[in-house]
BABA-297942 format. One record per residue: residue number from 1; z, x, y of N, C-alpha, C in turn; residue in three letters. Coordinates in nm, 2 decimals. Each point is the difference from the previous one (the first is absolute). Example, Ala and Ser with C-alpha at 12.3 -4.5 7.8 and 13.67 -1.06 7.14 Angstrom:
BEGIN
SITE  num      nw      nu      nv     caw     cau     cav      cw      cu      cv  residuo
SITE    1    0.78    1.32   -0.57    0.00   -0.09    0.12    0.00    0.09    0.12      ALA
SITE    2   -0.07   -0.04    0.11    0.00    0.09    0.11    0.08   -0.08    0.11      SER
***
This chain:
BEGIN
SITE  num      nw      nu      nv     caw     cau     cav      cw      cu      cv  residuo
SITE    1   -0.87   -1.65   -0.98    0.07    0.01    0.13   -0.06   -0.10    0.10      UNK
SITE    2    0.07   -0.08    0.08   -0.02   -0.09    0.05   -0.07    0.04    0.15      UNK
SITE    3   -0.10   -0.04    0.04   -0.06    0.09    0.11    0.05   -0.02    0.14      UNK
SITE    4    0.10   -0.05    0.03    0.12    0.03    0.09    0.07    0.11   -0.01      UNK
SITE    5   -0.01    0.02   -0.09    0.10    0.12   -0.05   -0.02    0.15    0.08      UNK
SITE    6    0.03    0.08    0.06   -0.07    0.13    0.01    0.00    0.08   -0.15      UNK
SITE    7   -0.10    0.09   -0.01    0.00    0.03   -0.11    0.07    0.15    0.01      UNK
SITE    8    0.05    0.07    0.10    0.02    0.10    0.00    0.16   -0.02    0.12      UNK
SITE    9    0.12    0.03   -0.03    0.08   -0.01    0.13    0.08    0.16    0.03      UNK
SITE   10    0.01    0.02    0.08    0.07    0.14    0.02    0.16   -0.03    0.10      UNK
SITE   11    0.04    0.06    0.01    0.17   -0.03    0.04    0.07    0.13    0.05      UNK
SITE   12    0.02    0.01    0.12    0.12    0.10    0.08    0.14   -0.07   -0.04      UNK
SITE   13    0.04    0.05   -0.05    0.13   -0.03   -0.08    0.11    0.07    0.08      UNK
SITE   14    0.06   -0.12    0.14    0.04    0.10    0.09    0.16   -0.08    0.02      UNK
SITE   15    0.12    0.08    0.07    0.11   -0.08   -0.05    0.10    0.02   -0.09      UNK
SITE   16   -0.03    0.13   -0.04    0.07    0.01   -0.08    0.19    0.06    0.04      UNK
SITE   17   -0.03    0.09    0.09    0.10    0.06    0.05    0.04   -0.06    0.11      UNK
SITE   18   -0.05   -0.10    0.10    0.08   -0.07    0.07    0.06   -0.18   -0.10      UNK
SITE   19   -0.01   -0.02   -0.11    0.03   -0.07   -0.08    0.14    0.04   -0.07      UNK
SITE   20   -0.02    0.14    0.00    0.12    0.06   -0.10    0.11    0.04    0.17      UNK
SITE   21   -0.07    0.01    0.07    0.10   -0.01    0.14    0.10   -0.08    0.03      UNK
SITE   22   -0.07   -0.15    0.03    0.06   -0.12   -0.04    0.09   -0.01   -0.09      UNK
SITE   23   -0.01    0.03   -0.11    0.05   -0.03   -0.09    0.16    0.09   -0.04      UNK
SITE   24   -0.03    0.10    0.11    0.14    0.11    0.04   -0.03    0.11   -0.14      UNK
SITE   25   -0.11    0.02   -0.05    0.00    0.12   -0.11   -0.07    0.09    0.05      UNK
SITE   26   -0.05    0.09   -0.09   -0.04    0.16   -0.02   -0.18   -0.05    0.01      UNK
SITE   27   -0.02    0.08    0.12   -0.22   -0.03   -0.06   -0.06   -0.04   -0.14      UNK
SITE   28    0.11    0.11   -0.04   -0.09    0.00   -0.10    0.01   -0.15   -0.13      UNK
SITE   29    0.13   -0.07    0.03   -0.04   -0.13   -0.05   -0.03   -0.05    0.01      UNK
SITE   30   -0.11   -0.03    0.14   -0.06   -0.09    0.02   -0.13    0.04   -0.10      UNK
SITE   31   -0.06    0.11    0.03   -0.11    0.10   -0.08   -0.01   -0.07   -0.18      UNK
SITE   32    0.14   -0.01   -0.04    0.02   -0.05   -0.10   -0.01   -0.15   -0.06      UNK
SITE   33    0.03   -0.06    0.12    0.01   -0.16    0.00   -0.17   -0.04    0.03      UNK
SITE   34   -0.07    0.12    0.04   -0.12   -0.05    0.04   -0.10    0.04   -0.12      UNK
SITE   35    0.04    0.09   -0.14   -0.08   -0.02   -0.08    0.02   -0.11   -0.10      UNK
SITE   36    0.13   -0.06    0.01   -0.03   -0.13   -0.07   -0.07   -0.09    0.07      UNK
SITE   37   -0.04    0.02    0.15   -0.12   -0.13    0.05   -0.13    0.08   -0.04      UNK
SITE   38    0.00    0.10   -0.03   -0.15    0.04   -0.03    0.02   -0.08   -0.21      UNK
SITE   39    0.08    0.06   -0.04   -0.04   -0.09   -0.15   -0.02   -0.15    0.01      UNK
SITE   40    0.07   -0.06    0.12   -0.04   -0.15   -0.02   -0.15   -0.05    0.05      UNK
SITE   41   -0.03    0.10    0.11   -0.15   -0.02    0.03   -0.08    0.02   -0.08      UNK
SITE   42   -0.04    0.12   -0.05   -0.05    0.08   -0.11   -0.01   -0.14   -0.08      UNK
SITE   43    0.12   -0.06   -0.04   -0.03   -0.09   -0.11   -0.09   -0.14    0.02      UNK
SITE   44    0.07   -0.02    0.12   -0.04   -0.13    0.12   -0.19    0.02    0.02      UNK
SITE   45   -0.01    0.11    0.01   -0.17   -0.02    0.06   -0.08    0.01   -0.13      UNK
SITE   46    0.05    0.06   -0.13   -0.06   -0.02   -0.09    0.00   -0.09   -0.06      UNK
SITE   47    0.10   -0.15    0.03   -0.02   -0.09   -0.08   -0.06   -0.10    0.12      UNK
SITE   48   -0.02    0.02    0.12   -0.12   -0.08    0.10   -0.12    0.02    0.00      UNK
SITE   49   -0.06    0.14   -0.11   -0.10   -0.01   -0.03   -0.10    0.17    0.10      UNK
SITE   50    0.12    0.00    0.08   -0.07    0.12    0.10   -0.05    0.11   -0.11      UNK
SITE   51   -0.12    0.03    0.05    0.00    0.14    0.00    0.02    0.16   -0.04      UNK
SITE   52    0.03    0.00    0.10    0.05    0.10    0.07    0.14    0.01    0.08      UNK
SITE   53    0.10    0.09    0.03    0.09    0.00    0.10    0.03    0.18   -0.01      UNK
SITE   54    0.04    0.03    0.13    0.01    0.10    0.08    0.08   -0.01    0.08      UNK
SITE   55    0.15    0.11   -0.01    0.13   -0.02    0.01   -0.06    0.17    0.10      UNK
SITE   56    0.09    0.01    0.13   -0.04    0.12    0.05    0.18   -0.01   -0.02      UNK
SITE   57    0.02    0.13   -0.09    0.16    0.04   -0.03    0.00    0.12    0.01      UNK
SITE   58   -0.06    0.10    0.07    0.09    0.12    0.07   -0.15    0.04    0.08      UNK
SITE   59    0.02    0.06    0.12   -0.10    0.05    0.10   -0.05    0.12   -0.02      UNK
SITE   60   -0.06    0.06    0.08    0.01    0.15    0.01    0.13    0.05    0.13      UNK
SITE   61    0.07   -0.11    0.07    0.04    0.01    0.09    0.14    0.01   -0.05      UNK
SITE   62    0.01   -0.12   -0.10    0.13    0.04   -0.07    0.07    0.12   -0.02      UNK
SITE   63   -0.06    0.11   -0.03    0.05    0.12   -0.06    0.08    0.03    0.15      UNK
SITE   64   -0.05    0.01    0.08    0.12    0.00    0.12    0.11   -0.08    0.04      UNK
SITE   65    0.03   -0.06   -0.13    0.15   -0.07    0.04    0.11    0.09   -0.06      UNK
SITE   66    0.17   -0.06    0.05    0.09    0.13   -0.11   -0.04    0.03   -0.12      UNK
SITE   67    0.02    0.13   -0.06    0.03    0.06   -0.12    0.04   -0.10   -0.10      UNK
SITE   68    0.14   -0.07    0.02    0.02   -0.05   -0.11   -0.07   -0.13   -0.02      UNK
SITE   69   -0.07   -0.07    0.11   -0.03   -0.15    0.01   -0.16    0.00   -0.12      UNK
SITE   70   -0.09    0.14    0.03   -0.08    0.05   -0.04    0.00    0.04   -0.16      UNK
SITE   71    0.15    0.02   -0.02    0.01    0.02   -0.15    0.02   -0.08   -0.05      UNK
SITE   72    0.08   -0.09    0.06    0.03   -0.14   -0.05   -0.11   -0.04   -0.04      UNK
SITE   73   -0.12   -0.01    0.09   -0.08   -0.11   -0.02   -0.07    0.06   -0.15      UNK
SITE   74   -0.03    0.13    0.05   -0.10    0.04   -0.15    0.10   -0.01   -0.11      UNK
SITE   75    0.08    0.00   -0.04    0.12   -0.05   -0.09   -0.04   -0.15   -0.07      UNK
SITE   76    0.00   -0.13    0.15    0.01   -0.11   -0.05   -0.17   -0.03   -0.04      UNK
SITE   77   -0.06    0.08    0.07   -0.18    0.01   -0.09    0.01    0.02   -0.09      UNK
SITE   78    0.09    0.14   -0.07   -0.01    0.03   -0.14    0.03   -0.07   -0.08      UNK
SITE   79    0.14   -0.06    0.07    0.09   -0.13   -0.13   -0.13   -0.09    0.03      UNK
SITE   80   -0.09   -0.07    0.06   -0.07   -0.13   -0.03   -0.15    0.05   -0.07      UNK
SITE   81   -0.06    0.13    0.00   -0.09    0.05   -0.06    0.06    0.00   -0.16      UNK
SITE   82    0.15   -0.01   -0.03    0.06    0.05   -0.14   -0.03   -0.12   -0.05      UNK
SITE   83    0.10   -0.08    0.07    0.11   -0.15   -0.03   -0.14   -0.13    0.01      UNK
SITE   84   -0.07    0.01    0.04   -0.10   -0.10    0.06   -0.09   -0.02   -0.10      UNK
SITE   85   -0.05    0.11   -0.09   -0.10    0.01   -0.09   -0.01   -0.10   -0.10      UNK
SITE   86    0.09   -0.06   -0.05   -0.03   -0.10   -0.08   -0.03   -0.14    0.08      UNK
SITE   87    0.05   -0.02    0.09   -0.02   -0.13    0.05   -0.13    0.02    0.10      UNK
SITE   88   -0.06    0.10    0.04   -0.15    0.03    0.03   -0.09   -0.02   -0.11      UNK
SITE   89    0.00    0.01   -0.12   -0.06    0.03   -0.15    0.03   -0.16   -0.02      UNK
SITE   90    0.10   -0.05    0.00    0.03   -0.15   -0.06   -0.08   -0.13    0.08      UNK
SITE   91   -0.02    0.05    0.16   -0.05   -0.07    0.04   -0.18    0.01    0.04      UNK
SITE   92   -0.04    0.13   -0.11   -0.15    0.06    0.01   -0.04    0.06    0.19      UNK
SITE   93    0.10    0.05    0.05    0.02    0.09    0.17   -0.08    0.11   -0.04      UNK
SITE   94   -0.11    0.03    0.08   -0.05    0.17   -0.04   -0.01    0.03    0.14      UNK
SITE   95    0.11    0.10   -0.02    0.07    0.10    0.13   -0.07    0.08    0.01      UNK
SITE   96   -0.04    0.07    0.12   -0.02    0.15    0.09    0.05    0.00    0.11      UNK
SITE   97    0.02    0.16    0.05    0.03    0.03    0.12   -0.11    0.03    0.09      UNK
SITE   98    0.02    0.01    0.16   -0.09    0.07    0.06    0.03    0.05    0.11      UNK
SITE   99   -0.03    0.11    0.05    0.08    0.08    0.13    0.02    0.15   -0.06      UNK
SITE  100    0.08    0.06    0.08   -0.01    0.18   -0.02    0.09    0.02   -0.10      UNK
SITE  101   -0.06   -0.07   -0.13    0.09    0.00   -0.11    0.08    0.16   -0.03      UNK
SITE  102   -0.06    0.11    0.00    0.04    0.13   -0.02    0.14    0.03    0.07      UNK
SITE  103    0.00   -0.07    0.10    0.12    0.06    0.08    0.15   -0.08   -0.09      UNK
SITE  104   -0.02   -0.07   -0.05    0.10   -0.12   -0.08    0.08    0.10   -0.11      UNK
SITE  105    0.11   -0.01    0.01    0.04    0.08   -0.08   -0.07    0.00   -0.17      UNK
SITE  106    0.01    0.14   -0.06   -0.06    0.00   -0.11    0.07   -0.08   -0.15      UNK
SITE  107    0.13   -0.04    0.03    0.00   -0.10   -0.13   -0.02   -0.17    0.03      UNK
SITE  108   -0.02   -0.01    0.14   -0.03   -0.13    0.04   -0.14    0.00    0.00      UNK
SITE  109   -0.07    0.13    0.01   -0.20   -0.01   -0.03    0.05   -0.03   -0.13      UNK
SITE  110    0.09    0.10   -0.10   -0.07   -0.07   -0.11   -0.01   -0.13   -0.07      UNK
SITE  111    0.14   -0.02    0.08    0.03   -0.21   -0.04   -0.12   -0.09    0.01      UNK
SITE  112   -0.06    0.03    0.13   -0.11   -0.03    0.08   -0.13   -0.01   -0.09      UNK
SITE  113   -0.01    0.11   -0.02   -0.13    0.05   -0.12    0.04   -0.12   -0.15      UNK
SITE  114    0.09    0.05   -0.04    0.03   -0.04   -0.10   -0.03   -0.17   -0.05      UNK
SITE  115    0.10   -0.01    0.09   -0.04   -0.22    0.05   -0.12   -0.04    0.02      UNK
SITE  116   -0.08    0.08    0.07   -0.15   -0.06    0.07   -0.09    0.04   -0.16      UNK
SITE  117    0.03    0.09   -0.07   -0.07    0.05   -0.13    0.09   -0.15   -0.09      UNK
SITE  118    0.11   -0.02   -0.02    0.03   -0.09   -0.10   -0.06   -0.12    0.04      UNK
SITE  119   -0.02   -0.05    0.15   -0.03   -0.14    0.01   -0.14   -0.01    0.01      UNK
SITE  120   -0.10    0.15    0.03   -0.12   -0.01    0.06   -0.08   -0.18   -0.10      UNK
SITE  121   -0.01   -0.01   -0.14   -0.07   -0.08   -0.05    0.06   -0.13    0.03      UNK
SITE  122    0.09   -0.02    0.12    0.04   -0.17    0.00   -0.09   -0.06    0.05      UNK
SITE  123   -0.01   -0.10    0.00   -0.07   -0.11    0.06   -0.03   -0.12    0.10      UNK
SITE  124    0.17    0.02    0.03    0.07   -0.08    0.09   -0.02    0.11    0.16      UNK
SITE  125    0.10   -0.06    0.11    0.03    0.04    0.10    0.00    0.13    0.00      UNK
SITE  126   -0.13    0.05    0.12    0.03    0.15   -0.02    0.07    0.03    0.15      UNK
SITE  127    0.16    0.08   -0.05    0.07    0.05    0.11   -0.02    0.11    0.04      UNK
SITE  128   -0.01   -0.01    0.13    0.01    0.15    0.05    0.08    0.07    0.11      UNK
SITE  129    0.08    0.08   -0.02    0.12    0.05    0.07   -0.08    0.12    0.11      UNK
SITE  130    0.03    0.00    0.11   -0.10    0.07    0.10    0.21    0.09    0.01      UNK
SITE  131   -0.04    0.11   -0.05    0.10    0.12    0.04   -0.05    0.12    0.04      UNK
SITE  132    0.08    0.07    0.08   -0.03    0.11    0.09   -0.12   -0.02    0.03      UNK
SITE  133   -0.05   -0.13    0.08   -0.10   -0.06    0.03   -0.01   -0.03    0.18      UNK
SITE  134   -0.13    0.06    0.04   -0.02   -0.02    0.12   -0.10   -0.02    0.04      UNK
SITE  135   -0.07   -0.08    0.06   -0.15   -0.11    0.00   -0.08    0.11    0.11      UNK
SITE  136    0.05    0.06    0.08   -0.04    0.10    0.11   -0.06    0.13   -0.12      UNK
SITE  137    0.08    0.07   -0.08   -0.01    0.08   -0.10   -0.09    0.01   -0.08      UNK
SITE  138    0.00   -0.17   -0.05   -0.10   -0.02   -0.13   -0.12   -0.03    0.09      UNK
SITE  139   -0.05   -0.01    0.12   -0.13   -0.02    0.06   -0.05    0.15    0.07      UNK
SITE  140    0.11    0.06    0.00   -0.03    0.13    0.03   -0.07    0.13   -0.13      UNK
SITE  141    0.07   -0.03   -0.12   -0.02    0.03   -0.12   -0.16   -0.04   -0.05      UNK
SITE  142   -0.02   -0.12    0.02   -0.15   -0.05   -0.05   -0.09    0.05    0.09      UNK
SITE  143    0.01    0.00    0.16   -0.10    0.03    0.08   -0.03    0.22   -0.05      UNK
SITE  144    0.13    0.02   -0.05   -0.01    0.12   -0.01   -0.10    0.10   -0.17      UNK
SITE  145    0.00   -0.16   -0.05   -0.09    0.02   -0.15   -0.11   -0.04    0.07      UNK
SITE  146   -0.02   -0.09    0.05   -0.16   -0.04    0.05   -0.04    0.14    0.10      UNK
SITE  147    0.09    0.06    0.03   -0.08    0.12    0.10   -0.05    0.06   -0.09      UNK
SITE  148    0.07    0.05   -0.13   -0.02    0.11   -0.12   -0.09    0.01   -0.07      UNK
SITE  149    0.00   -0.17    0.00   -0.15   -0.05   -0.08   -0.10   -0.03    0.05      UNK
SITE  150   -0.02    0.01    0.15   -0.10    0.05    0.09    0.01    0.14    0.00      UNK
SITE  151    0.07    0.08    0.01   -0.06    0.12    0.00   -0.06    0.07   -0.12      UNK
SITE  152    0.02   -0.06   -0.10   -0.02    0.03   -0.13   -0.13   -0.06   -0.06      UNK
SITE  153   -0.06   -0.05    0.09   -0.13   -0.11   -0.04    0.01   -0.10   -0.09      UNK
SITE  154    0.12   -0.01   -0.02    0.00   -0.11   -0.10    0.01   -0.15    0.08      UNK
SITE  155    0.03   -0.03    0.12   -0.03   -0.06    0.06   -0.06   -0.02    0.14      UNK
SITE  156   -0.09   -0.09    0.00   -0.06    0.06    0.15    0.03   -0.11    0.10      UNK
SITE  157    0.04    0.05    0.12    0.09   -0.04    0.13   -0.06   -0.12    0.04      UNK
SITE  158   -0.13   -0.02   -0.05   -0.05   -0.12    0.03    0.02   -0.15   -0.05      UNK
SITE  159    0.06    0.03   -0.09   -0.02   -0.11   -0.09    0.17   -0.04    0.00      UNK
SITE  160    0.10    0.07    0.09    0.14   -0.05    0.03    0.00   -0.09    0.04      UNK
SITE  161    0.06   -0.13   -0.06    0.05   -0.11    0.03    0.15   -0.06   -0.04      UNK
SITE  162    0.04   -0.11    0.07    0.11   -0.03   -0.06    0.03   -0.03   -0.11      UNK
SITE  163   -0.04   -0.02   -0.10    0.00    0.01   -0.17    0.02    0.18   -0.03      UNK
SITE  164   -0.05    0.08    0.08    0.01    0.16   -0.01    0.17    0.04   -0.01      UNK
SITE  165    0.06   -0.09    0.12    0.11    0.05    0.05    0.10   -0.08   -0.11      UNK
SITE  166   -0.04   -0.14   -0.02    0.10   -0.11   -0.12   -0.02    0.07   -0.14      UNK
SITE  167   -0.11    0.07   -0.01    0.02    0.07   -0.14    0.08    0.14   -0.02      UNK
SITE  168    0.03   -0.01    0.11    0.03    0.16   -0.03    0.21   -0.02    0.06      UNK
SITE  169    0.06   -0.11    0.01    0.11    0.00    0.05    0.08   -0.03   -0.13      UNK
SITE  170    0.13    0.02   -0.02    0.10   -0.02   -0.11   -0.07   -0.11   -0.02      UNK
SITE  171   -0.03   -0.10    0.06    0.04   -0.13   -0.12   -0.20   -0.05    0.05      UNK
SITE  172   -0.08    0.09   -0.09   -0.12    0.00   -0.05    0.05   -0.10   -0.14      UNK
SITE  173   -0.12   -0.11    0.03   -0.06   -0.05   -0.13    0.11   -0.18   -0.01      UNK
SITE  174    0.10    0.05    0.18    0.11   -0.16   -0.05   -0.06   -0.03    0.14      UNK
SITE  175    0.00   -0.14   -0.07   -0.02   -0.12    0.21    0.06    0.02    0.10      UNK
SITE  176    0.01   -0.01    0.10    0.08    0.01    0.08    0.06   -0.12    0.02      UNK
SITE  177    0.08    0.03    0.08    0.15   -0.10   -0.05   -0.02   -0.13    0.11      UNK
SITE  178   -0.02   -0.10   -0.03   -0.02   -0.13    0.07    0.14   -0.05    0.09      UNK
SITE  179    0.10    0.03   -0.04    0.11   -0.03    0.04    0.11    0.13    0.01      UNK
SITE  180    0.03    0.03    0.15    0.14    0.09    0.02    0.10   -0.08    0.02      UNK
SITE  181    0.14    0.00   -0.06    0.11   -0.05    0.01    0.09    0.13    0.03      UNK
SITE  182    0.12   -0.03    0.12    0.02    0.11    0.07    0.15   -0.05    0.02      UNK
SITE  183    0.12    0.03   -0.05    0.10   -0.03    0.00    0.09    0.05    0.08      UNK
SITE  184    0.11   -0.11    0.07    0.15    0.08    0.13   -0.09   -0.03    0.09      UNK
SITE  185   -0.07   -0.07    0.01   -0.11   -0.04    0.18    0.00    0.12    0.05      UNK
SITE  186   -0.08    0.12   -0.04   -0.05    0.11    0.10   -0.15   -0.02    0.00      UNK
SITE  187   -0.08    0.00    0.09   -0.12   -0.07    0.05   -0.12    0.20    0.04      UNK
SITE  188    0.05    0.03   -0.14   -0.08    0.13    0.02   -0.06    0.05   -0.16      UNK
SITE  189   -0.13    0.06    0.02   -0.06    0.06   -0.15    0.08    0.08   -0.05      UNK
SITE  190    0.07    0.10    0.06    0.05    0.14   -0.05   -0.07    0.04   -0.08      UNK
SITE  191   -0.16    0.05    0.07   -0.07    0.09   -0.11    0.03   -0.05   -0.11      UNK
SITE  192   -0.02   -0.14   -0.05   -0.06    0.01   -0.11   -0.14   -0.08   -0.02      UNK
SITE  193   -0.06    0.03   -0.09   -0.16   -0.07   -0.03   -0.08   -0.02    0.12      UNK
SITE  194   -0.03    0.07    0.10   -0.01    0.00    0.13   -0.23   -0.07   -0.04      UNK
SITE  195   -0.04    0.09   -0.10   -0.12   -0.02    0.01   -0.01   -0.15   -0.12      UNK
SITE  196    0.10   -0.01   -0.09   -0.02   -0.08   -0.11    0.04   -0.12    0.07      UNK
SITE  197    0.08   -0.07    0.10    0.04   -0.11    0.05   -0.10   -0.04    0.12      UNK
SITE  198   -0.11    0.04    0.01   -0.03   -0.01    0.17   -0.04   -0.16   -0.03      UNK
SITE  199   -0.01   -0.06   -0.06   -0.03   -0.17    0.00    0.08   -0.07   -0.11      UNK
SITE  200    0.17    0.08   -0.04    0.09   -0.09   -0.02    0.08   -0.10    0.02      UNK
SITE  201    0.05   -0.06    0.00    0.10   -0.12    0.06    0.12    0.06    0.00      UNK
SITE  202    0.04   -0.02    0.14    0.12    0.06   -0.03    0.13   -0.10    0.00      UNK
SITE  203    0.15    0.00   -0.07    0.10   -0.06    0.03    0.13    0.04    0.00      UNK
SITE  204    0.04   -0.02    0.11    0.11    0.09    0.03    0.13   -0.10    0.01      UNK
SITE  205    0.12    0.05   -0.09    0.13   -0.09   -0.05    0.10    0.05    0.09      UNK
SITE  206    0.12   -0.04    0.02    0.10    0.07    0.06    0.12    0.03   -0.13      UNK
SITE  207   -0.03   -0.08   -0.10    0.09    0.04   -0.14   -0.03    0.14   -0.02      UNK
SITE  208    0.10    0.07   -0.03    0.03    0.09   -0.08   -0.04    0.05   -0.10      UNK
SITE  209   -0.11    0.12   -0.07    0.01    0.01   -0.14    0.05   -0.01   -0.10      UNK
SITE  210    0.12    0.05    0.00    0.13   -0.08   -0.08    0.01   -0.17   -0.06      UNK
SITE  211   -0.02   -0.05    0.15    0.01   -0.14   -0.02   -0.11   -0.08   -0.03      UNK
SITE  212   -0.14    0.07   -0.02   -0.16   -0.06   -0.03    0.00   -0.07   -0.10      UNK
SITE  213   -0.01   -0.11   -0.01   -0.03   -0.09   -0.16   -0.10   -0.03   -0.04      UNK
SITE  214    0.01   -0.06   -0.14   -0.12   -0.09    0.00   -0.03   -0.08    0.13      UNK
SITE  215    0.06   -0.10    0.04   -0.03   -0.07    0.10   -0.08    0.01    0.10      UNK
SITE  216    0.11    0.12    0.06   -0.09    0.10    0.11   -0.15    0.07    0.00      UNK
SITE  217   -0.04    0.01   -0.13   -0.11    0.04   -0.04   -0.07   -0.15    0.01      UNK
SITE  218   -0.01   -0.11   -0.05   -0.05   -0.12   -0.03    0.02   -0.05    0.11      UNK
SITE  219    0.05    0.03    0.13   -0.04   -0.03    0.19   -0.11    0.10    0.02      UNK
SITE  220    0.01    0.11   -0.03   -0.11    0.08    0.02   -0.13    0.03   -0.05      UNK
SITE  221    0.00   -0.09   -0.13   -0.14   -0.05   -0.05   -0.04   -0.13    0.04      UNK
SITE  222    0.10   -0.06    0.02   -0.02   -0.15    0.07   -0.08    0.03    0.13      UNK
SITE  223    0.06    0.11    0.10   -0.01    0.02    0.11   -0.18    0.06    0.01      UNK
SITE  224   -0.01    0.11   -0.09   -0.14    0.07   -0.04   -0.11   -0.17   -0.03      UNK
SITE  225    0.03   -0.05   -0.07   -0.12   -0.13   -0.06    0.03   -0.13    0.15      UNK
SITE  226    0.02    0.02    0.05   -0.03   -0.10    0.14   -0.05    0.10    0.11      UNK
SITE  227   -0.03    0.13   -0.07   -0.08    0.05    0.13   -0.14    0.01   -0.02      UNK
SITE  228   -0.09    0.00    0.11   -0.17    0.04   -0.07    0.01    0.15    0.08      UNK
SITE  229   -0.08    0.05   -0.10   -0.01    0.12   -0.03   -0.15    0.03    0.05      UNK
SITE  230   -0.01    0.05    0.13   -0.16    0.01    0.08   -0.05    0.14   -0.03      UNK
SITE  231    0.05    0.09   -0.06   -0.07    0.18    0.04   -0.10   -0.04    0.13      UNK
SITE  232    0.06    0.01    0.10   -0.07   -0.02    0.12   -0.10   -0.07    0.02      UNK
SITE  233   -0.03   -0.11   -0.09   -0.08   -0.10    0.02    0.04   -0.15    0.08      UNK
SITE  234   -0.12   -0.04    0.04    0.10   -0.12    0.05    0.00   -0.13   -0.07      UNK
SITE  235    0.08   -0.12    0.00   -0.01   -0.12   -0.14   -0.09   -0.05    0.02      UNK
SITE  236   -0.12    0.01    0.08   -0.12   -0.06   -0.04   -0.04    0.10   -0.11      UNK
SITE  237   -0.06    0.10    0.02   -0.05    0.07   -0.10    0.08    0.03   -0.11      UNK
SITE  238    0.16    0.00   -0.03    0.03   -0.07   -0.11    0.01   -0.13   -0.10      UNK
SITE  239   -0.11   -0.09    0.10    0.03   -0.14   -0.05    0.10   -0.09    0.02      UNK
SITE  240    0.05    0.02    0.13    0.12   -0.09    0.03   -0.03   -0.08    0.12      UNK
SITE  241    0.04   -0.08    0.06    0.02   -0.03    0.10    0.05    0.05    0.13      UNK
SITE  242    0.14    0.06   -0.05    0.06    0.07    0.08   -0.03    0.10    0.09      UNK
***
């Protein structure tokens, strides 16, 4: 991997339903037009060498949209948890999920389970789909094992640090994501990765998820490798001039 590269990218994959607006159809084809931009990324960042990639594709917030928009979606999850499996396997993708997986309906957990068990030994690009996922939730969740395991003596209060809290969140044991890419120009986190982004790059597109390309990805790696990356240092003590 070429060390420009971020090694880890995460993506608000947003646009979808003012895209399918435009376009004078039903929500839910936009929803649909946007998992074929997730197969082409998926494919796209595994052959640039990334990582890692982290698609936030349903919230915890979601579940409060219509009835039917909500079935739909778990629907078009199911069909790409089904339909996707070979070309995840073909291109060595080892998938998991992360978020309040339980709530997800139970034959889309089992899609879920099932995919992350067939692909766990790849080698390639490990995807991760953040569903019924909420960054507020999952930091509330960890701080709530670290109480347990303080009261339990298995851990003692002294020794909490920020490695305490990164070990104990859904996505223990993966980097944090060097690069957010944030799609339809809305200039906001929406609870996601609130503690995993705090010194990512961020880049925000006005295209559409639907309409994301290769290209559009390859501006926004372009865009990530002409920046320097300080974790609040300044370019002297990085070695720069600057």
């Amino acid at each position: 991997m070429e060390a420009s590269l971020p090694r880890h990218v995460a993506v608000i994959m947003d646009g979808n339903g003012r895209w399918a607006t435009e376009q004078g159809l039903p929500r839910v084809r936009g929803h649909e037009a946007g998992a074929d931009t997730v197969r082409a990324i998926v494919r796209a960042c595994g052959e640039r060498g990334i990582e890692a990639l982290t698609l936030y594709s349903f919230s915890t917030e979601n579940w409060g949209r219509p009835g039917d928009e909500v079935e739909a979606l778990m629907a078009l999850l199911a069909r790409y948890l089904s339909d996707e499996r070979e070309e995840l396997m073909g291109n060595k993708v080892r998938l998991q999920g992360i978020g309040q997986l339980e709530r997800l309906p139970p034959h889309v957990r089992r899609l879920l389970e099932e995919a992350t068990r067939v692909t766990a030994d790849n080698d390639g690009l490990l995807l991760t789909l953040a569903l019924s996922y909420g960054s507020r939730a999952e930091i509330v969740a960890a701080v709530r094992r670290i109480a347990e395991e303080v009261a339990d003596g298995t851990l003692d209060a002294a020794a909490i640090d920020e490695s305490t809290i990164t070990d104990r969140l859904y996505t223990a044991g993966v980097p944090d994501p060097d690069l957010l890419i944030r799609t339809s120009g809305e200039m906001r986190l929406s609870n996601f990765l609130l503690w995993q982004l705090a010194y990512a790059e961020l880049y925000v597109t006005d295209v559409f998820w639907p309409d994301f390309r290769e290209p559009h990805l390859d501006v926004a790696l372009e865009a990530y490798a002409r920046r320097q990356r300080r974790f609040g240092k300044t370019g002297q003590q990085l070695g720069s001039a600057s």
